[in-house]
C-alpha angles and dihedrals in degrees: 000000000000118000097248110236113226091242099055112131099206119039092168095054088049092048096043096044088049102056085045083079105051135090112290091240086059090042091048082053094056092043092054089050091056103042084058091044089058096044101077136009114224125269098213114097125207102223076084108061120086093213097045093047080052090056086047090059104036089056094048086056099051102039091037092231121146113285099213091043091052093039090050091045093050094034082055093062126104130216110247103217100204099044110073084062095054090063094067117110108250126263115270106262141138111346113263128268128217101197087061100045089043091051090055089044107040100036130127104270096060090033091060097035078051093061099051100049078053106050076040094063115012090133089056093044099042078055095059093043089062094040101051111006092246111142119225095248099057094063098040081053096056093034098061095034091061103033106004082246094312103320098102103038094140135275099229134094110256089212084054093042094048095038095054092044096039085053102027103033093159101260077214093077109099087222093035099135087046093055105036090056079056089061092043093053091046089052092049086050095048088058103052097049091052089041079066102052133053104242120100121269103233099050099074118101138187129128134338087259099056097258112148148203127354100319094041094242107177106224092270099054098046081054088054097032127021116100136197093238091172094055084234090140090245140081116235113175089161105060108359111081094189087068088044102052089047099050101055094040085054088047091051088042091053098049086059095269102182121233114237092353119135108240098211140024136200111253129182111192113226100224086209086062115030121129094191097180103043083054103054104033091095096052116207102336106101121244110144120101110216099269100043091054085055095050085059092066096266110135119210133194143204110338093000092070089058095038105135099205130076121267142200137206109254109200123202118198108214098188113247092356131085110286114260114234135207139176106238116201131196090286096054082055097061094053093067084053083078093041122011094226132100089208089054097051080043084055099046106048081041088059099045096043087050080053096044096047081065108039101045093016 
């Protein structure tokens, strides 16, 4: 599984797509763990738990909220049972496939579902495109990869979902105080963002991990991204697409998304050449000029050979199959800023170009 970047949006989507390549003994594992997440909510609340009444404090301090009402809305928390366990990294298995991973992902439903969100707001989404350079399908991909366009947003209580990860992050994990200082910040950011509106904090929902609203942003990064696109005053991730469609085009704008630059080439490695493991040490962040990567054995073609940026070799395991290649630019790159996983950024400008082929043929 991906290592999950600390600005992620979307931790659920991460968790979920990555399972999606591995083995089907590994993904009925998972299945299993998340059906039994979603059965039952905890029974353990917070309110009595020393650390995390501390936390309670400690946030109300720094971000000068009201003590009783954090400590009420923490104490209020239950433990989710089942969660802590989905949050460890996945045994070792078969390699991944990305056929199989790309068949759950583009496949009719979410194709079709694609085009209609579309022809439903391609005056929002043209808007974005000239704001902030973001092509339409870029955000209906990433849109439907991570909701299905707002049907599958996540059943849990986000209070429930960052409170247990914030105080039972699995020791297990080989990252777990890192990660468990990533929930804790999630959950101080969910409370200062509720501290700010009238609805009640308990009420929100979204993943196990936290992830909300139609495009899956954890708390964080709705305080650095979302936008109010409508001009309405308020910020709605959950039923107003304007706000939607804004706030993931200006998330793509501030991680460095190009205007107008291709996001993937087609590569074919000369095996005379080919300098393997030059190619791949830096893994998917692009840092090959045109010519070096062809020196690596690397062959371009057409506009690739003059592309000005850096690039990177984005391998694609397809199981027992050869492995599938690609050349990832900057904004491939970006991609993986909203979910740290080559097969993930593949999935969703595969998404958004089937989209696209229907909608502007």
């Amino acid at each position: 599984m991906r290592r999950l970047s600390s600005t992620a949006p979307s931790l659920l989507a991460g968790l979920l797509l990555a399972a999606l390549a591995l083995p089907p003994a590994a993904i009925a594992q998972n299945a299993d763990a998340r059906r039994g997440a979603t059965a039952v909510r905890g029974t353990v609340p917070y309110a009595t738990r020393d650390d995390a009444m501390r936390f309670a404090d400690d946030v109300a301090t720094r971000r000068n909220l009201d003590r009783d009402w954090v400590r009420a809305t923490i104490g209020a928390a239950q433990l989710l049972p089942n969660v802590p366990r989905l949050m460890l990294p996945p045994a070792k298995g078969s390699p991944k496939n990305w056929n199989a991973y790309r068949a759950r992902i583009v496949d009719p439903i979410r194709i079709n579902a694609g085009v209609r969100f579309w022809r439903d707001n391609a005056a929002l989404l043209a808007r974005a495109e000239a704001e902030y350079g973001v092509p339409p399908e870029i955000i209906v991909g990433i849109i439907g990869v991570e909701t299905l366009y707002g049907r599958i947003m996540g059943n849990f209580r986000v209070i429930d979902a960052l409170a247990t990860l914030s105080f039972d992050f699995p020791q297990g994990h080989p990252r777990a105080a890192e990660r468990e200082a990533f929930f804790r910040g999630e959950l101080e950011s969910f409370l200062s963002i509720e501290s700010r509106t009238a609805q009640d904090p308990l009420v929100p929902l979204g993943s196990y991990a936290g992830a909300m609203g139609m495009p899956q942003f954890m708390p964080s990064s709705i305080a650095k991204y979302a936008v109010d696109f409508d001009g309405d005053g308020r910020i709605d991730l959950v039923n107003n697409t304007a706000d939607v469609i804004g706030s993931v085009a200006n998330y793509f704008k501030a991680f460095g998304w190009q205007r107008g630059m291709a996001s993937i080439f087609p590569v074919r490695l000369d095996p005379e050449r080919l300098k393997m493991q030059i190619l791949m040490a830096p893994d998917i962040k692009p840092t090959f000029s045109a010519d070096s990567f062809v020196a690596a054995g690397a062959t371009l073609r057409g506009e690739a050979l003059s592309h000005p940026g850096l690039l990177a070799l984005i391998e694609l395991q397809n199981g027992p199959d050869a492995p599938s290649y690609v050349a990832g630019t900057q904004n491939f790159y970006v991609i993986t800023r909203y979910n740290w996983s080559s097969y993930y950024a593949m999935s969703v400008l595969e998404l958004g170009n089937e989209v696209k082929a229907i909608v502007s043929p």
